[in-house]
LOMI-878047 format. One record per residue: x, y, z of N, C-alpha, C, O in turn; residue in one letter. Coordinates in steps of 0.2 Angstrom, whole numbers, plus 5000, padded with zeros to 4 digits. Example, Ala and Ser with C-alpha at 12.3 -4.5 7.8 and 13.67 -1.06 7.14 Angstrom:
REM LOMI-878047
506649725039506249785039506649845039507149835042A
506449895035506849955036506450005039506750065040S
***
This chain:
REM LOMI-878047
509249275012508749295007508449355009508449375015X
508049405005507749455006507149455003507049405000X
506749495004506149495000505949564997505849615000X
505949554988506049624985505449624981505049584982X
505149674975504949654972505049644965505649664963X
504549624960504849604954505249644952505849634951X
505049724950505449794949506049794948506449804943X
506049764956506849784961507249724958507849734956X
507049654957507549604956507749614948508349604946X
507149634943507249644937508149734937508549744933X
507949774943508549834942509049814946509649834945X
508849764950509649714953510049694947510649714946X
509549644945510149614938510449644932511049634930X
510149684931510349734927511049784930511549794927X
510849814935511349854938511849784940512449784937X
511849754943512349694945512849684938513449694938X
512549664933512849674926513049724923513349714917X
512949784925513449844921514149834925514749834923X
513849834933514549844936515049784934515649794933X
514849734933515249664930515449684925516049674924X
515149724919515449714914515249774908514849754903X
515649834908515749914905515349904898514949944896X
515349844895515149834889514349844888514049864883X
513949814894513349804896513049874898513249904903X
512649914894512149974895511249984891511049964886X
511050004895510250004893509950054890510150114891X
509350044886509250094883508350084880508150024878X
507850164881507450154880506850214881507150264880X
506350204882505950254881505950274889505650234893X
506150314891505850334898506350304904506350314910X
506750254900507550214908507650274911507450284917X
507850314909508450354913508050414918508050404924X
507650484916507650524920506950514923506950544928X
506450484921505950444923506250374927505850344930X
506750354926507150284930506450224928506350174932X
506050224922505850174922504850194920504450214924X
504750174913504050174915503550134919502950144918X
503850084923503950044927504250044934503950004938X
504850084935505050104940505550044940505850024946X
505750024933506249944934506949974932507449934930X
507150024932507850064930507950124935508150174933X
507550104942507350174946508350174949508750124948X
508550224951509150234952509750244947510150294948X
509750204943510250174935510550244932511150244931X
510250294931510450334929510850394935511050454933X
510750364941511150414944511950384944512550414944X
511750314945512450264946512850254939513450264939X
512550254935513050234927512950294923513250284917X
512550354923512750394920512550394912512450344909X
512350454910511850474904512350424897511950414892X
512850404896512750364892512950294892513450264889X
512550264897512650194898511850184900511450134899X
511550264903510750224905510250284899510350344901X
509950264894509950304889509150314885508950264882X
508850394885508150394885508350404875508650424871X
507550344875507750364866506950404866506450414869X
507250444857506350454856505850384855506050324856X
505150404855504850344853504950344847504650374842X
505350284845505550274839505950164839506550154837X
505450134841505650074841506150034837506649994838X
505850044833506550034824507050054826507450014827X
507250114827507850164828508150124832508650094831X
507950144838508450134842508450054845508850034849X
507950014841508249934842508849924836509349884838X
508749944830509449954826510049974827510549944824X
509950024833510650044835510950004839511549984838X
510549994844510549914849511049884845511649884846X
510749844841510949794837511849804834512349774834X
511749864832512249874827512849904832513449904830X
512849914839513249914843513549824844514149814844X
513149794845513249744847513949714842514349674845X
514049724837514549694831515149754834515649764829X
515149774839515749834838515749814848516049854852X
515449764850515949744855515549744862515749724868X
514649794861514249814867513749744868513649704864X
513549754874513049694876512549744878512549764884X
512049774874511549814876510649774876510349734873X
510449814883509849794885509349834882509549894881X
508649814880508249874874507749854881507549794883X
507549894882506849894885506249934881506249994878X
505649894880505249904877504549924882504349874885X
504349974882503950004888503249954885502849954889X
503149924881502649854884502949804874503249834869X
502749734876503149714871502449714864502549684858X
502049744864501549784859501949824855501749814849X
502449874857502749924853503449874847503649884841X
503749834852504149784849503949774843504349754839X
503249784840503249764832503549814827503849814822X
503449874832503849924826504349914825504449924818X
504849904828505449874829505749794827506349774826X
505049754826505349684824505549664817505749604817X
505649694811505949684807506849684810507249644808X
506949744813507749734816507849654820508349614819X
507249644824507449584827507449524826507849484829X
506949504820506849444815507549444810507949404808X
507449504808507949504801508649524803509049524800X
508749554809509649584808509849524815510249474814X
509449524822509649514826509749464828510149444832X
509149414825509249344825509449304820509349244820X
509749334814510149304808510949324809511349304805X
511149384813511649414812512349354813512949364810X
512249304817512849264818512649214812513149174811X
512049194808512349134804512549174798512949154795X
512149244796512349274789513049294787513349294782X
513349304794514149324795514549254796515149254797X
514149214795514649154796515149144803515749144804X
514649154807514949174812515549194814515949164817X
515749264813516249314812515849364817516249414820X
514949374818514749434823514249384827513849344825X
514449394834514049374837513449444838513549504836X
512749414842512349454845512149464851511549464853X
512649484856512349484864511749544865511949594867X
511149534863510749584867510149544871510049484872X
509649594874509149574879508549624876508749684876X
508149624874507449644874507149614877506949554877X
506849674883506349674888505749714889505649774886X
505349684892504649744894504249684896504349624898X
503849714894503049674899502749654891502749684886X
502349594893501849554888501249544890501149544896X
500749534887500049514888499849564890500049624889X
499149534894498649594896498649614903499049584907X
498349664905498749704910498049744912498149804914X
497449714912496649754913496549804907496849794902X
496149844910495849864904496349914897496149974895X
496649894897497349934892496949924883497149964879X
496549894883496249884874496649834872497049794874X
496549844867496649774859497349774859497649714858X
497549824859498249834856498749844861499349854859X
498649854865499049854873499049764876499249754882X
498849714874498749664878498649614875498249564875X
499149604871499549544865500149484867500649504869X
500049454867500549404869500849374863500549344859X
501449394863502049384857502549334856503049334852X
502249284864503049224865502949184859503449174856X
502349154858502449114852502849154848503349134848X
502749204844503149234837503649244837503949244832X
503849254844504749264845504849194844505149174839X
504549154848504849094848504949044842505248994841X
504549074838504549044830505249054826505449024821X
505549114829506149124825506649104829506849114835X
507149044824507749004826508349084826508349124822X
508749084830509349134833509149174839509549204843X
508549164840507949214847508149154853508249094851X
508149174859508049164865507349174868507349234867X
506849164871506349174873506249174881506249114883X
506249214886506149194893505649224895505449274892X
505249204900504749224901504449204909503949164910X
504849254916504949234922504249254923503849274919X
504049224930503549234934503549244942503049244946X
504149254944504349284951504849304950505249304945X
504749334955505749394954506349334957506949344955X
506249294960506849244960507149214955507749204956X
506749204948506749184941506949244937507249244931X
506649304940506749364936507449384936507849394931X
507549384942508349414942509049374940509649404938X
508849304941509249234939509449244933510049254931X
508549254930508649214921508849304918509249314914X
508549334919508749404918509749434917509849484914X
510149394920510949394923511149334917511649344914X
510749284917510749254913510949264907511549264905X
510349284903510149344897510549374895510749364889X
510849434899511049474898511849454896512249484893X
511949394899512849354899512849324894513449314891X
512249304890512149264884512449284877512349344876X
512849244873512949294868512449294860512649314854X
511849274863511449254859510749314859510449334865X
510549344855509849384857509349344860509149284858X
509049384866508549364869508049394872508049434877X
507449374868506649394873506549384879506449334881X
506649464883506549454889505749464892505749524894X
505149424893504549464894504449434899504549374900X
503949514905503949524912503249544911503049564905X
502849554915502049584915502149674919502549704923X
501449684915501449744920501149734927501249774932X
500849674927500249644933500849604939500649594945X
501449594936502049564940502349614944502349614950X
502649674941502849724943503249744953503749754956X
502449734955502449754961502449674965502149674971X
502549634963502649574967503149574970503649614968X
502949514978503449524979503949454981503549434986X
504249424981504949364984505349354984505849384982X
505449304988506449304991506749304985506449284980X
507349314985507849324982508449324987508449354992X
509049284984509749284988510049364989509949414986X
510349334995510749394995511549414989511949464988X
511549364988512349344985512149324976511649334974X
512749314974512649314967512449244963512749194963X
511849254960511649194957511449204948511249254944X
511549134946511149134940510849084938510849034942X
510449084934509849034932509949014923509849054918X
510048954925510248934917509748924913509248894915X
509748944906509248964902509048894900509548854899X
508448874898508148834894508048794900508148734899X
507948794907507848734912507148754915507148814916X
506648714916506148724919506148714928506648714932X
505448704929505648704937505048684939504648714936X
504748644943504148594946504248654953504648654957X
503548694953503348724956502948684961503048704967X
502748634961502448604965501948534960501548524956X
502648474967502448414966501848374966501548384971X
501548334963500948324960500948254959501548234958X
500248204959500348134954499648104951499548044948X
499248174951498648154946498648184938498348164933X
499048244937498748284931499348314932499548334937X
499648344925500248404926499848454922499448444918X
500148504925499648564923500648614921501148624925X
500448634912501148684913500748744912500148754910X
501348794913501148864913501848904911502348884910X
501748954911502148994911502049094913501449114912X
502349124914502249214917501649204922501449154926X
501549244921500949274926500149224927499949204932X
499949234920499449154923499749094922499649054917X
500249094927500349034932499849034938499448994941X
500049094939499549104947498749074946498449054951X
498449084942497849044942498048974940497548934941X
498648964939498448864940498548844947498248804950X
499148894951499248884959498448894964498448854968X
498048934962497448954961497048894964496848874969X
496948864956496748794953496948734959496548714963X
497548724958497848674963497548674968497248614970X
497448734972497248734980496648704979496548664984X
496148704976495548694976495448624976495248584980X
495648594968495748544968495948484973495748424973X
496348504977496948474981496448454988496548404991X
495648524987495348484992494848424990494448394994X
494848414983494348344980494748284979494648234975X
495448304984495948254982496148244976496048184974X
496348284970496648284965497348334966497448394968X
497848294963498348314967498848334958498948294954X
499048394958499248434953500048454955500448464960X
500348434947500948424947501148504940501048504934X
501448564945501648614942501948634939502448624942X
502148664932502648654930502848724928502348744924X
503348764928503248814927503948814920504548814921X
503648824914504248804909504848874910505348854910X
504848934912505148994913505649024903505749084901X
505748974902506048974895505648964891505548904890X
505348994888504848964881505448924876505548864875X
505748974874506448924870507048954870507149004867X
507548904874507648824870506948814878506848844883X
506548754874505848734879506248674882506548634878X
506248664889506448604893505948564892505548554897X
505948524886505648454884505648384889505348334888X
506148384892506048334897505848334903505548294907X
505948394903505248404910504748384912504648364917X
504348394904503848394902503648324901503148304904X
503748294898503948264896503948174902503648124900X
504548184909504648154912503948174917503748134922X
503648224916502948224922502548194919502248154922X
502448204912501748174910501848094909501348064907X
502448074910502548014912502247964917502147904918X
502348034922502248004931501448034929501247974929X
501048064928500348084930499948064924499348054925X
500148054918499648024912499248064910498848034907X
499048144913498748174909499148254909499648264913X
498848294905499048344906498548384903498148354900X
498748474905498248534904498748594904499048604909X
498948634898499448674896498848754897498348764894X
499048784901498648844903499248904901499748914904X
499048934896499449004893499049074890498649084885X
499249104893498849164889499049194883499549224883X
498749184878498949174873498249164866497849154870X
498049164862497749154856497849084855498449064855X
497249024855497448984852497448944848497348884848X
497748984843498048954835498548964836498849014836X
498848904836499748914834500148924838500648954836X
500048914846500448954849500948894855501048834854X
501248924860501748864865501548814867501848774866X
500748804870500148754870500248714863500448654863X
500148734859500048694853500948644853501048584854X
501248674853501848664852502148604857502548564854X
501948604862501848564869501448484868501648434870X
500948514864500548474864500748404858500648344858X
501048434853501248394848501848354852501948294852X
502348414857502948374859502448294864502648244864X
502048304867501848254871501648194866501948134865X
501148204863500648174858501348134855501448074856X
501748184853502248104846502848064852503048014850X
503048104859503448084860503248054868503548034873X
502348054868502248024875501547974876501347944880X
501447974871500647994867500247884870499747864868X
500747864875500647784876500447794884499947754886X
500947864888500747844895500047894895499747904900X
499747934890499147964891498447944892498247914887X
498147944896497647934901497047944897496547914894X
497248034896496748064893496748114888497248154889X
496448134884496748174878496948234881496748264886X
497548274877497748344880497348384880496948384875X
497248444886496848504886497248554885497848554888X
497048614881497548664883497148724885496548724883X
497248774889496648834889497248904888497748904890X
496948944885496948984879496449054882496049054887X
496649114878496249184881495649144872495849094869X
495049194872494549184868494949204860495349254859X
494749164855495249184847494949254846494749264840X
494849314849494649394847495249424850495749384853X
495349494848495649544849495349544860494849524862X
495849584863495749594870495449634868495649674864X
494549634873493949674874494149724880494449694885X
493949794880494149844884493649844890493949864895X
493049814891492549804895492749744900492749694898X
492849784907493249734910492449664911492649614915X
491949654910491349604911491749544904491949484905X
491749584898492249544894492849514892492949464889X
493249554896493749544898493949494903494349454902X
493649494908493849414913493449354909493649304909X
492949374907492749324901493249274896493149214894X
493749334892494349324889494749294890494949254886X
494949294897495449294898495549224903495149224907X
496049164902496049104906495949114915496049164917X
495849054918495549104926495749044929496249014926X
495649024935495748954938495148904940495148854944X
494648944938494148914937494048884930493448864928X
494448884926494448874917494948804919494848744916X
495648834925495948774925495648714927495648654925X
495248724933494948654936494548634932494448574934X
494148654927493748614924494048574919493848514919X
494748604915495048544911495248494915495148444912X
495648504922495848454926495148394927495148334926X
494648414929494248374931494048324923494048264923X
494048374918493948344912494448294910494148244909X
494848294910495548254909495648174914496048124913X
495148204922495248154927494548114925494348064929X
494148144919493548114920492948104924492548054925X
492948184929492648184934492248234933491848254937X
***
């Protein structure tokens, strides 16, 4: 094992997959002589060469179109979106070409691509820098949704992705970036749609997913010393969602508390919540909690902003609410 950080595991997987396979090349605002507005394609353009690592104008649409329409002529291209905010300009290609392209052709054109960048908020960035958009991808049937939270997960499900022949949302934080975790030394992958129990529990399951996960780990510690013992679940797949995960914990603990950053009307939490309710809704203890950012646009004033934003002080209170304490 070594210890890298998210960046690095995110330009592992990527470069590991060009060399695997000529088909697979990236492309985006700033990858190549900038090596990443991120520093997640730092190298890439010295190793593979101005047309496999490839700077476009800022022009989202465009060049997710091109993407796309490569894809039907035999490429596996990676679209990095320098935050997935911009992806809207672009998402008419993604809704309507990218994620209908194999049932419209009657399956005669497959779609292997990856659309990547960072989601949510990221401190004081504004309203419109700090959107979380996994529910809306996830709403469209032909979409993949992933959504890692270490680089051990990043670089798995990221190899994954990219091998897939299906379009997939790949979203990573700006706030993960500089993290850091083991990762193998040797070649691994991580199978898409599988969740992963973060840490064993047997009073309350608590799911999460990205970066506020870490305030449920947070939560845990705390809790852990009122003897309340917290069962983690880090779903890593928004969809396809590993419903029996979920599903077989809140079996063993009879309650649960779905923590996502996110808006909450309509979003993965709610979706969660229906799956337990119709399909668990006998061993529940206590009704479901979900915790959510505030139903407003992200406020620029960071006193407002930690206010908005879920904490693990938000987690323990549902946990204690759920345990009746």
């Amino acid at each position: 094992m070594k210890t890298i950080q998210f960046r690095e595991a995110i330009c592992e997987a990527m470069s590991e997959e060009m060399r695997r396979d000529e088909s697979v090349y990236l492309m985006g605002e700033e990858v190549a002589e900038y090596n990443g507005a991120y520093k997640a394609s730092k190298g890439m353009l010295d190793e593979f060469g101005a047309k496999r690592v490839i700077d476009t104008p800022i022009a989202e649409l465009g060049f997710a179109g091109i993407a796309i329409g490569s894809t039907m002529t035999g490429n596996r291209p990676i679209v990095e979106y320098m935050t997935f905010n911009f992806s809207l300009v672009g998402i008419d290609q993604i809704i309507n070409n990218a994620a209908k392209i194999r049932q419209m052709s009657g399956g005669q054109f497959k779609c292997p691509i990856v659309f990547r960048g960072p989601t949510a908020s990221a401190g004081q960035l504004g309203a419109t820098h700090s959107q979380a958009f996994e529910n809306w991808f996830a709403n469209t049937p032909g979409l993949k949704v992933i959504v890692p939270s270490n680089p051990y997960d990043a670089k798995g499900l990221l190899k994954a992705a990219i091998r897939d022949d299906d379009p997939v949302i790949f979203m990573e934080s700006e706030q993960m970036y500089g993290d850091k975790g083991e990762v193998p030394d040797g070649e691994y992958v991580l199978p898409i749609g599988v969740a992963e129990i973060k840490r064993e529990g047997t009073d309350v399951t608590i799911v999460s997913f990205g970066k506020i996960i870490k305030e449920a780990y947070k939560a845990a510690d705390e809790l852990e010393k009122d003897g309340i013992s917290c069962e983690i679940i880090d779903l890593r797949t928004v969809r396809p969602m590993d419903r029996e995960a979920i599903l077989t914990s809140v079996k063993k603990t009879n309650r649960l508390v779905i923590l996502e950053e996110a808006w909450p009307f309509g979003n993965v939490a709610t979706e969660i919540t229906y799956l337990v309710q119709s399909e668990a809704f006998d061993y529940l203890d206590a009704p479901i909690v979900k915790i959510n950012t505030a139903d407003t646009p992200a406020p620029y004033s960071p006193v407002l902003l930690a206010e908005w934003l879920p904490n693990s002080d938000d987690v323990i209170k549902a946990v204690k609410k759920v345990m009746y304490k």
